[in-house]
C-alpha positions as CSV (number, residue, x, y, z in Angstrom):
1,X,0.0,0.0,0.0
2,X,1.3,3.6,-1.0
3,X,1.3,6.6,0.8
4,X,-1.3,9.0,-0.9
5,X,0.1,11.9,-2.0
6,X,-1.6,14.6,0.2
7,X,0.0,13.2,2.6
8,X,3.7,13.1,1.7
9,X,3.0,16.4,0.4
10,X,1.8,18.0,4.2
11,X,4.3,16.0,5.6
12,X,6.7,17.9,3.7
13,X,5.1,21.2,4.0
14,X,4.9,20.8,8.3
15,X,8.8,19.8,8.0
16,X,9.5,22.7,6.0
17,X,8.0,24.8,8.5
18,X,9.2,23.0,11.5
19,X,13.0,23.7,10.0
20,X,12.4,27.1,9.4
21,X,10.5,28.0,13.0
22,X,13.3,26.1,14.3
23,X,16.1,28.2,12.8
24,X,15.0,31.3,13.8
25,X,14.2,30.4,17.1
26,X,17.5,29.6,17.3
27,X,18.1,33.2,15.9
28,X,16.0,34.5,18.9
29,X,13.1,35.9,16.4
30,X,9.9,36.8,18.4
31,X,7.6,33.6,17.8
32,X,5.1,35.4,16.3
33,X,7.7,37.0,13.0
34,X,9.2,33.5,13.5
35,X,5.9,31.8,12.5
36,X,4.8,34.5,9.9
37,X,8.0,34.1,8.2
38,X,8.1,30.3,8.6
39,X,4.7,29.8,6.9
40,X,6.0,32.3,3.7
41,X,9.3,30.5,3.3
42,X,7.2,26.7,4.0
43,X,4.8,27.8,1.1
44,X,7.7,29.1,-1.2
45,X,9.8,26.8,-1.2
46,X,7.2,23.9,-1.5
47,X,5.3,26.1,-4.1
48,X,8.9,26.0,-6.2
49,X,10.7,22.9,-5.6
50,X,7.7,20.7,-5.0
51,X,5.6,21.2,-7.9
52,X,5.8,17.4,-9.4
53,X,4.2,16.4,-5.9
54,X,1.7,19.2,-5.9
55,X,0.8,17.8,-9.3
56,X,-0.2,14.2,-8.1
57,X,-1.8,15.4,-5.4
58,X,-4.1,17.5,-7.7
59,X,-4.3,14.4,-10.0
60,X,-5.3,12.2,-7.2
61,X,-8.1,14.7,-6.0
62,X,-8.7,14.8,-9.6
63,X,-9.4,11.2,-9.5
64,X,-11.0,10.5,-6.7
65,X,-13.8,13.4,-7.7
66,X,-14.1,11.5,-11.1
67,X,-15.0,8.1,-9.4
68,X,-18.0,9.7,-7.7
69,X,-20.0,8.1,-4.4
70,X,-19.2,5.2,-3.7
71,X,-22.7,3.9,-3.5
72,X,-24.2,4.8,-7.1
73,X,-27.9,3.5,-5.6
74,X,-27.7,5.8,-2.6
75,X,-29.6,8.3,-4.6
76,X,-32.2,6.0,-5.4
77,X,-32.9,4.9,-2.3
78,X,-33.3,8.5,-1.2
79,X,-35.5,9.4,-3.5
80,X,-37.2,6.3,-2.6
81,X,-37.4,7.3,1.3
82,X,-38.8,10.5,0.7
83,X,-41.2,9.5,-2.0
84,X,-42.8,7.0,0.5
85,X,-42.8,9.6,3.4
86,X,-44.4,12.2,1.3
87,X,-47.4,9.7,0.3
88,X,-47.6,8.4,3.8
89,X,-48.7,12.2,5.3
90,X,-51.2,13.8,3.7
91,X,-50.9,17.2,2.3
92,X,-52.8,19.8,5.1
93,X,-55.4,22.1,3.7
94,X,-54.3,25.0,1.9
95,X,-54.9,28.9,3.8
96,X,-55.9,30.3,0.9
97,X,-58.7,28.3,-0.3
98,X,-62.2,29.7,1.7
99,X,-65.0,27.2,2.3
100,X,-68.5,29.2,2.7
């Protein structure tokens, strides 16, 4: 069994950004610039050096929207359900209509 993609891909992402946080921690960078500059440098260099990766993992999404539900009949038995709970209650008398 393989790893799916997304995954590898945060996985590098979060180490990115660990390193980076890390670094300038060790620079004594408030945590907050640390974190803000962390998440820009995570995101560039992923968005750059990481693009064949990105690419499966927008193939595999791609994939996995083409398959559709995994239950094709779900639908039908929905419809079903709600067909057979709309005949069951009658429909109440309608406001507008005025009996003398």
């Amino acid at each position: 069994m393989s790893v799916k993609p997304w995954i590898v891909y945060s996985l590098v992402r979060l180490g990115l950004f660990g390193a980076t946080f890390t670094a300038l921690q060790l620079l004594e960078v408030y945590w907050l610039w640390a974190a803000i500059v962390a998440t820009v440098v995570s995101m560039a260099i992923s968005y750059i050096a990481f693009a064949g990766l990105r690419d499966r993992v927008a193939q595999d999404l791609a994939a996995r929207r083409a398959r559709g539900s995994v239950d094709p009949d779900a639908a039908d038995e929905d419809a079903l359900a709600e067909n057979t709970a709309v005949d069951e209650h009658p429909r109440p008398p309608s406001s507008t209509s005025r009996e003398p």
